[in-house]
Residue frames relative to the residue before (quaternion, step in Angstrom):
aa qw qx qy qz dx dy dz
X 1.0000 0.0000 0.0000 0.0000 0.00 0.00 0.00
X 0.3249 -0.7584 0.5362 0.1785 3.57 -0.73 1.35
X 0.6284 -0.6362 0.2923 0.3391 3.53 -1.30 1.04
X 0.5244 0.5462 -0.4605 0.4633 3.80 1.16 0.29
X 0.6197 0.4910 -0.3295 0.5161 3.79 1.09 -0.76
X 0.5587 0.5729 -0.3878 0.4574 4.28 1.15 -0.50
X 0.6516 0.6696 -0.1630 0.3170 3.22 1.08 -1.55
X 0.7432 0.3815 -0.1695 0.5228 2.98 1.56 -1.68
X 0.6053 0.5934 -0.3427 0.4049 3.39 0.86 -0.40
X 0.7248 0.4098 -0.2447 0.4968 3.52 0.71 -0.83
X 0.4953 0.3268 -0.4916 0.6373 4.13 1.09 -0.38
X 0.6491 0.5621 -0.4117 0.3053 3.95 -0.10 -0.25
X 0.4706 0.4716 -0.2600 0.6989 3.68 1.60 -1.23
X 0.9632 0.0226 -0.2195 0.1536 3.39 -0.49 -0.74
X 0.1636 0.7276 -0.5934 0.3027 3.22 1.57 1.34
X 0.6190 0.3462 -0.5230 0.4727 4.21 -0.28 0.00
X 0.5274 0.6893 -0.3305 0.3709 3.59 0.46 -0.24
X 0.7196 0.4451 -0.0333 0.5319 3.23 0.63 -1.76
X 0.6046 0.5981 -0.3266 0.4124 3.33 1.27 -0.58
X 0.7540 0.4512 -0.0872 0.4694 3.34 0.99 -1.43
X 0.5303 0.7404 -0.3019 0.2818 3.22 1.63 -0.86
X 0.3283 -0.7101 0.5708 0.2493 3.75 -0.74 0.70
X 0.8322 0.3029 0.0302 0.4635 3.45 1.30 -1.11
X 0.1715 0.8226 -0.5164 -0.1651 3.49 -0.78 -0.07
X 0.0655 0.8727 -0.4820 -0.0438 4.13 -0.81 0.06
X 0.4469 -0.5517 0.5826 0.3956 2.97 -1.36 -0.60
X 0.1981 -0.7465 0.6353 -0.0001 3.95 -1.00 0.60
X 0.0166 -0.7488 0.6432 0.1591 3.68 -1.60 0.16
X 0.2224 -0.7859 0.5399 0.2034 3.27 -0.39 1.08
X 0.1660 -0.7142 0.6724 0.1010 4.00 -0.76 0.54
X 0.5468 -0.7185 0.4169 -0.1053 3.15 -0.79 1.58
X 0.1605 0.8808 -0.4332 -0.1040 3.93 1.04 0.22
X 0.6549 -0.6746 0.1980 0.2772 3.44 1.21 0.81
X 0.3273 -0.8355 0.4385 0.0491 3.17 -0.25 2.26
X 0.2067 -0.6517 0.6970 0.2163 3.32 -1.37 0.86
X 0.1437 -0.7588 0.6352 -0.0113 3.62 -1.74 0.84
X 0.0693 -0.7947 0.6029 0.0054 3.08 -0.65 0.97
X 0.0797 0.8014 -0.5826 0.1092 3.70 -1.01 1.45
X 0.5416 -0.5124 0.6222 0.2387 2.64 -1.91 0.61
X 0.1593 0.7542 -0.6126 -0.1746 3.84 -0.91 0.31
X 0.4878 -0.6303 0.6040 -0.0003 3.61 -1.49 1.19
X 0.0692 0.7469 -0.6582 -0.0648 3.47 0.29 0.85
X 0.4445 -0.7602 0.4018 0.2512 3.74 -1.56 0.40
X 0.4401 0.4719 -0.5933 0.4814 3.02 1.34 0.94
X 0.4210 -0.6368 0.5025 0.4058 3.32 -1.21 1.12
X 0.6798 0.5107 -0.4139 0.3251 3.85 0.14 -0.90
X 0.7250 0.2652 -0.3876 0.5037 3.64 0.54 0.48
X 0.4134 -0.7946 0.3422 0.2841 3.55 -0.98 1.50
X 0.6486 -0.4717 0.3867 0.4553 3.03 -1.01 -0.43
X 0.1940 -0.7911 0.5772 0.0586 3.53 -0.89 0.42
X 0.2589 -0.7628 0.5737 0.1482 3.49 -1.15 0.72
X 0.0543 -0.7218 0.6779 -0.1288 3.71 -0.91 1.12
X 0.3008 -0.6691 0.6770 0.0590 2.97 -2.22 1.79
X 0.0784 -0.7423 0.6529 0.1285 3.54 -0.69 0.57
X 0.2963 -0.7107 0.6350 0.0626 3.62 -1.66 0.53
X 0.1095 -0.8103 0.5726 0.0591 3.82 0.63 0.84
X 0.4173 -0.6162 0.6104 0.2712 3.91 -0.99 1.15
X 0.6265 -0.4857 0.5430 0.2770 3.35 -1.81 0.85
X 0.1015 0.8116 -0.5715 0.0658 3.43 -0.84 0.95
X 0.3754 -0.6905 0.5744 0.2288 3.96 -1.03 0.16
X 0.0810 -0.7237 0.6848 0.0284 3.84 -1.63 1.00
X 0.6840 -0.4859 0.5078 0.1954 2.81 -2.12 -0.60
X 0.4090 0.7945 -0.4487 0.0102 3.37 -0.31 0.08
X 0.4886 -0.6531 0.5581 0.1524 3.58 -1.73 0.71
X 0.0705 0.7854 -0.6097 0.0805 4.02 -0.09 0.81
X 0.0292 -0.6891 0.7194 0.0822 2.80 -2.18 0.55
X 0.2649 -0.8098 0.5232 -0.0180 3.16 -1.50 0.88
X 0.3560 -0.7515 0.4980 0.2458 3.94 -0.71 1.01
X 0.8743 0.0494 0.0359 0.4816 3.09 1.16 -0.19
X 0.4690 -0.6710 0.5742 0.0095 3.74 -0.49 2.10
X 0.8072 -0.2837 0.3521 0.3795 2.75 -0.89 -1.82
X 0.1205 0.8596 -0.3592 0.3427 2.98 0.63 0.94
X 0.3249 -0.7686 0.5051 0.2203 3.70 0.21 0.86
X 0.4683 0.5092 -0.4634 0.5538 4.03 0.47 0.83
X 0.2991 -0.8464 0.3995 0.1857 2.88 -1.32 1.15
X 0.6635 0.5679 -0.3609 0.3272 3.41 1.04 -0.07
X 0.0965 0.7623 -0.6233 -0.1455 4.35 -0.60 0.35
X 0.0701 -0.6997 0.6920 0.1635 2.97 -1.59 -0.12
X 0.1909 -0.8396 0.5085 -0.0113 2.79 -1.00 1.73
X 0.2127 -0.7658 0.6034 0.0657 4.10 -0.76 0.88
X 0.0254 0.7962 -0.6040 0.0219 3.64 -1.10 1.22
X 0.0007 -0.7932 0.6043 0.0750 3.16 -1.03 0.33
X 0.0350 -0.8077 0.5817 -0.0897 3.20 -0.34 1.66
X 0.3432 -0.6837 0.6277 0.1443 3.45 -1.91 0.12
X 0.2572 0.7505 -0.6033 0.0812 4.04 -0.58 0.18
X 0.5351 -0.5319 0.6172 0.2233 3.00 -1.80 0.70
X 0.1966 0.8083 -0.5453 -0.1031 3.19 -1.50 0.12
X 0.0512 -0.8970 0.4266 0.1042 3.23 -1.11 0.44
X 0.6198 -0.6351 0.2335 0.3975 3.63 -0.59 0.37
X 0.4316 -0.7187 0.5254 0.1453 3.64 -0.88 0.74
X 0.7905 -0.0645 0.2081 0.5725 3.44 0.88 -1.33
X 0.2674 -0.7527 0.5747 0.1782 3.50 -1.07 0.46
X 0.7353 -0.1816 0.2042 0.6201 3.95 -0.23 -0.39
X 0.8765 -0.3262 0.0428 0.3514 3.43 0.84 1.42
X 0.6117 0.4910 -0.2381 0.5728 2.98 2.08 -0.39
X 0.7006 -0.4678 0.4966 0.2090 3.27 -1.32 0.98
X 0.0599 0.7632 -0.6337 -0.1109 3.39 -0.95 1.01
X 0.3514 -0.8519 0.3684 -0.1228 3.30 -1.45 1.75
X 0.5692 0.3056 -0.0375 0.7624 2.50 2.28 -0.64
X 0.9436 0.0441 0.0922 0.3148 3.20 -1.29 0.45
X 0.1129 0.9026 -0.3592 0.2087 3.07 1.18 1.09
X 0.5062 0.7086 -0.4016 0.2835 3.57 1.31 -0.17
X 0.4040 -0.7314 0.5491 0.0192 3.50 -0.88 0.82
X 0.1344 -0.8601 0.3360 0.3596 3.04 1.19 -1.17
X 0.6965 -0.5537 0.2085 0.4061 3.87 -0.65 -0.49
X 0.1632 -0.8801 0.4274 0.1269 3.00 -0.99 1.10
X 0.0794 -0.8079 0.5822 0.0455 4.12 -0.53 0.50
X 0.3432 -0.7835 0.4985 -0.1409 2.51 -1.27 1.99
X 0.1627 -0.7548 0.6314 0.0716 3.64 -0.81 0.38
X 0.0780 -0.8899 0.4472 -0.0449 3.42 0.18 1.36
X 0.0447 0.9150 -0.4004 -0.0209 3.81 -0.25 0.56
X 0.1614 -0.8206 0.5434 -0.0724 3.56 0.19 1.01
X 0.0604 -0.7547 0.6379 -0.1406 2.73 -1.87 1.42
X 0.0047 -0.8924 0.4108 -0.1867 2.91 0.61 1.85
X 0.3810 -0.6877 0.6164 0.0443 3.31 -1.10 1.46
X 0.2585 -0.7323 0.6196 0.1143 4.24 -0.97 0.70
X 0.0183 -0.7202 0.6935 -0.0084 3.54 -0.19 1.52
X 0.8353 0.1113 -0.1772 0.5083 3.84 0.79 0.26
X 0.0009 0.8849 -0.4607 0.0685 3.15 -0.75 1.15
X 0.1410 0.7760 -0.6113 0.0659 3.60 0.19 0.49
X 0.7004 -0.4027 0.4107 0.4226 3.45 -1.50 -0.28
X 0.7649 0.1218 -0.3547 0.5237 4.09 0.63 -0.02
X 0.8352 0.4011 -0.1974 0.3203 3.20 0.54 -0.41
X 0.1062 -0.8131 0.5700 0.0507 3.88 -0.13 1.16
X 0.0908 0.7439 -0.6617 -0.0243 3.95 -0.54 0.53
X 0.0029 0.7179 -0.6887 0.1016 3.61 -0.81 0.98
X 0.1607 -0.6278 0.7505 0.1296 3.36 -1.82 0.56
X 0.1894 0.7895 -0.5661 0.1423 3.49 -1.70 0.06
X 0.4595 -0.7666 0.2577 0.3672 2.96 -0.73 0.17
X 0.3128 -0.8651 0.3332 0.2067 3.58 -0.84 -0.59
X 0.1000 -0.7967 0.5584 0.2084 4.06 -0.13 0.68
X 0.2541 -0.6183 0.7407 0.0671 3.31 -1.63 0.75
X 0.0495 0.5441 -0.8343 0.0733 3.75 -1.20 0.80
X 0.1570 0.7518 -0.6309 0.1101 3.33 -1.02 1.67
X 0.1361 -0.5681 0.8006 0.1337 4.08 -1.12 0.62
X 0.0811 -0.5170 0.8493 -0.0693 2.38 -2.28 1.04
X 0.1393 -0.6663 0.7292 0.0694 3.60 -1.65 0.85
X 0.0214 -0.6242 0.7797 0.0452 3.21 -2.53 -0.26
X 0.2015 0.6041 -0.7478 0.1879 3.22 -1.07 0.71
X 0.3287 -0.6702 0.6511 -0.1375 2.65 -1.66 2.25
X 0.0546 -0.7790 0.6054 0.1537 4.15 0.16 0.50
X 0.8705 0.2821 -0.2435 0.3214 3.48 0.78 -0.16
X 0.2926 0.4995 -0.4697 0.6666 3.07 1.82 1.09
X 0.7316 -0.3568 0.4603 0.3544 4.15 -0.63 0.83
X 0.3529 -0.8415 0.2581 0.3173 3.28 1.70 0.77
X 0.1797 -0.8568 0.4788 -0.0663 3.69 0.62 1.56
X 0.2031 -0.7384 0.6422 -0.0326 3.37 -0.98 1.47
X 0.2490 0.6705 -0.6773 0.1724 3.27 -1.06 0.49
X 0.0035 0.6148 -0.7603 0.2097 3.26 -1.63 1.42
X 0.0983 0.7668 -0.6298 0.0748 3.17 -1.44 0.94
X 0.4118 -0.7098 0.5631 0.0977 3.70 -1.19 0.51
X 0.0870 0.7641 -0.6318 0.0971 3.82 -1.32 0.61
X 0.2691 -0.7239 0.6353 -0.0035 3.02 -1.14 1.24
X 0.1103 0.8687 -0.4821 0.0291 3.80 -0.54 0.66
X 0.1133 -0.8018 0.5434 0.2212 3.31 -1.15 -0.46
X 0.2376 0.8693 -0.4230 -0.0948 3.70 -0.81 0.10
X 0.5531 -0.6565 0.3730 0.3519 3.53 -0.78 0.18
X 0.0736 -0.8301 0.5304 -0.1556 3.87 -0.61 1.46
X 0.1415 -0.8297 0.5348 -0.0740 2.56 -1.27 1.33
X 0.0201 0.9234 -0.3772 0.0686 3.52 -0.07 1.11
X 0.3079 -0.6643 0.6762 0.0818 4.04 -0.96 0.21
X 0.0726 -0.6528 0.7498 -0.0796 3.38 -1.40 1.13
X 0.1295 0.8382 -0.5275 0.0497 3.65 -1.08 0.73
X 0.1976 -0.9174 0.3432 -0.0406 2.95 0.06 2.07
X 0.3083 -0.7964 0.5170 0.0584 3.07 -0.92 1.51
X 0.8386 -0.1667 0.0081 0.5186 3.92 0.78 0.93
X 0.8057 -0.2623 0.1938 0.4945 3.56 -0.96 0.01
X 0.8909 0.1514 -0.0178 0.4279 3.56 0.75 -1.42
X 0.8395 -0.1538 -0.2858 0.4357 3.30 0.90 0.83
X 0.3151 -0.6725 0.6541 0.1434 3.34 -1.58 0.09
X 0.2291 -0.5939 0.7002 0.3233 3.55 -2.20 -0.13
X 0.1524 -0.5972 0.7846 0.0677 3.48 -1.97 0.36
X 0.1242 -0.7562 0.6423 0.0140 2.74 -1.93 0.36
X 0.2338 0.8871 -0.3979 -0.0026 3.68 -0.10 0.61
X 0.3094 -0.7154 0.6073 0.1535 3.74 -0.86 0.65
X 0.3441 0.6491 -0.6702 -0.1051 3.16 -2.00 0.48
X 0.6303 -0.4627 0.5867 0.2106 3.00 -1.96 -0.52
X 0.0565 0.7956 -0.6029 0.0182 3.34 0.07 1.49
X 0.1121 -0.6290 0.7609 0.1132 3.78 -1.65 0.51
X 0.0245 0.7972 -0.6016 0.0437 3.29 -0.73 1.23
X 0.3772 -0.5751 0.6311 0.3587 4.00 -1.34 0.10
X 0.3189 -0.8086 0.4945 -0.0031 3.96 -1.15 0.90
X 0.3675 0.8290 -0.3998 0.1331 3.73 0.06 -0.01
X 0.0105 -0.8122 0.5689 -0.1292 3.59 -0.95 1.42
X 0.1694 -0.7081 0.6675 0.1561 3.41 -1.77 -0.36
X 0.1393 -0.8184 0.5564 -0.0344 3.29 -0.59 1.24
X 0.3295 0.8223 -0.4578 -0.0752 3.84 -0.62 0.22
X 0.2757 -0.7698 0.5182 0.2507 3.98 -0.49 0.27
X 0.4123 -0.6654 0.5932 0.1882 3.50 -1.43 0.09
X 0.0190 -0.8361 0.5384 -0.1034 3.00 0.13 1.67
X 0.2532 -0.8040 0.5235 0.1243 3.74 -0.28 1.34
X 0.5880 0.6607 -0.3577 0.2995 3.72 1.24 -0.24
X 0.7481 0.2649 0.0582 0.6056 3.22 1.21 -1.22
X 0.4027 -0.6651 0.5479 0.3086 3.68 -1.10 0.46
X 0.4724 0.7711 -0.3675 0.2173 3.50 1.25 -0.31
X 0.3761 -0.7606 0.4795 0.2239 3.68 -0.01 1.15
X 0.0228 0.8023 -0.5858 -0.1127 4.12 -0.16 1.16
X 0.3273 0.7660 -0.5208 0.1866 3.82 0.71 0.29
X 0.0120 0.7624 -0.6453 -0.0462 3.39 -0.72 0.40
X 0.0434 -0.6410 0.7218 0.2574 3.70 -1.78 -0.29
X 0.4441 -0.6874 0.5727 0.0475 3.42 -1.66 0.87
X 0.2186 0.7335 -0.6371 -0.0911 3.60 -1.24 0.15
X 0.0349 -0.8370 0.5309 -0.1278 3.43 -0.81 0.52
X 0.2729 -0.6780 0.6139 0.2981 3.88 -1.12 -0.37
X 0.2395 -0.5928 0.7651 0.0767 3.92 -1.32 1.07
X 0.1420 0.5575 -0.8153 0.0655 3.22 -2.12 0.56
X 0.3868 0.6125 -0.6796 0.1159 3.19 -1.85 1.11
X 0.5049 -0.6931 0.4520 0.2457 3.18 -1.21 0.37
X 0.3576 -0.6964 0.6115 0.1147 3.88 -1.07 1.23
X 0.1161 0.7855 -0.5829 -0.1726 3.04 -1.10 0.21
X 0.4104 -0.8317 0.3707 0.0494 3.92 0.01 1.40
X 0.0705 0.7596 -0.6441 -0.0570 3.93 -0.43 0.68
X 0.2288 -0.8086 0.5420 0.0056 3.64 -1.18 1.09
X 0.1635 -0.5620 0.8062 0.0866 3.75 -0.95 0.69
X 0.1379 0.7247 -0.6730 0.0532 3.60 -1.29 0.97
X 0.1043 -0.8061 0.5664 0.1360 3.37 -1.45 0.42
X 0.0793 -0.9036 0.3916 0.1547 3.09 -0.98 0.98
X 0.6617 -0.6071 0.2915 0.3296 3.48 -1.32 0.30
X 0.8216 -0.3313 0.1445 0.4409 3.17 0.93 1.30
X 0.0554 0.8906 -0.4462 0.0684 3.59 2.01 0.29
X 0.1158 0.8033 -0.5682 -0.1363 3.58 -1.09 0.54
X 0.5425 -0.7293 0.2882 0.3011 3.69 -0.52 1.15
């Protein structure tokens, strides 16, 4: 599928959205740098399995969000992101990584359920929770051309602030603390050796995001 058919498919997914939306923006999410712990399963049986901590370095993305509800004097919103970030590895089981640090990219689907314990006419602070359903890839062509893709399901508790600057738009800002379950399968095509390096992984990620939003709204009254 060419990147004009992605384009259409995803303004298509997230046309009911946009409908209901009170809001839309742009956002950066800043990354303060996830620690993972895995199991890895190589698929040759004769080599065991082996457990490994990674430290991912703090990094910054992109993302595209909507919201049911700015500023608005109701207490329930529900906010939808869709972000992008690079990422790479900091440390391995404690050891500095010096070489090859890429991680590769990861996309997130971020979903918030925010509750307004303060509401006034600029200011909207809500807490709630929050589910993340994130993929991440990597593909090395000049490593025996390593593949690797993996998947995570999380949750965490968030706490955010919206301050509205007239009818049509406002900034927010929100932070959490995600704990999430992780699993992949990585393999390369190594023409030297018959030795099968593929492996798959499972494991648990946790770190904390902290998000800055430009948002417009559709004319929000309080």
């Amino acid at each position: 599928m060419n990147k004009m058919k992605k384009l259409a498919l995803a303004l298509l997914l997230a046309a009911p959205m946009m409908v209901s939306a009170s809001g839309i923006g742009l956002y950066v999410p800043f990354n303060a740098g996830d620690s993972m712990a895995l199991t890895v399963t190589p698929e040759d049986e004769n080599r065991a399995d082996h457990d490994v901590d990674f430290d991912l370095k703090s990094s910054a993305g992109i993302g595209f969000a909507f919201d049911t509800n700015i500023g608005k004097d109701s207490l329930f919103n529900y906010r939808l992101g869709l972000e992008m970030s690079k990422e790479e590895i900091d440390s391995s089981d404690g050891h500095s990584c010096t070489d090859n640090c890429d991680f590769g990219t990861r996309y997130n689907i971020v979903n918030t359920f925010g509750f307004g314990v303060l509401r006034t006419q600029t200011v909207r602070l809500w807490v709630g929770p929050r589910i993340n359903i994130a993929g991440d890839a990597y593909t090395d062509d000049d490593n025996n051309n390593f593949k690797r893709a993996g998947f995570e399901v999380g949750i965490a508790p968030a706490v955010g602030i919206n301050v509205n600057l007239g009818r049509y738009f406002a900034l927010a800002a929100d932070v959490d603390y995600r704990f999430a379950a992780a699993f992949g399968a990585a393999d390369e095509d190594d023409t030297l050796t018959s030795q099968d390096n593929g492996f798959t992984y499972t494991g648990t990620t946790k770190g904390a995001t902290l998000r800055f939003y430009a948002l417009f709204k559709f004319g929000e009254d309080f």
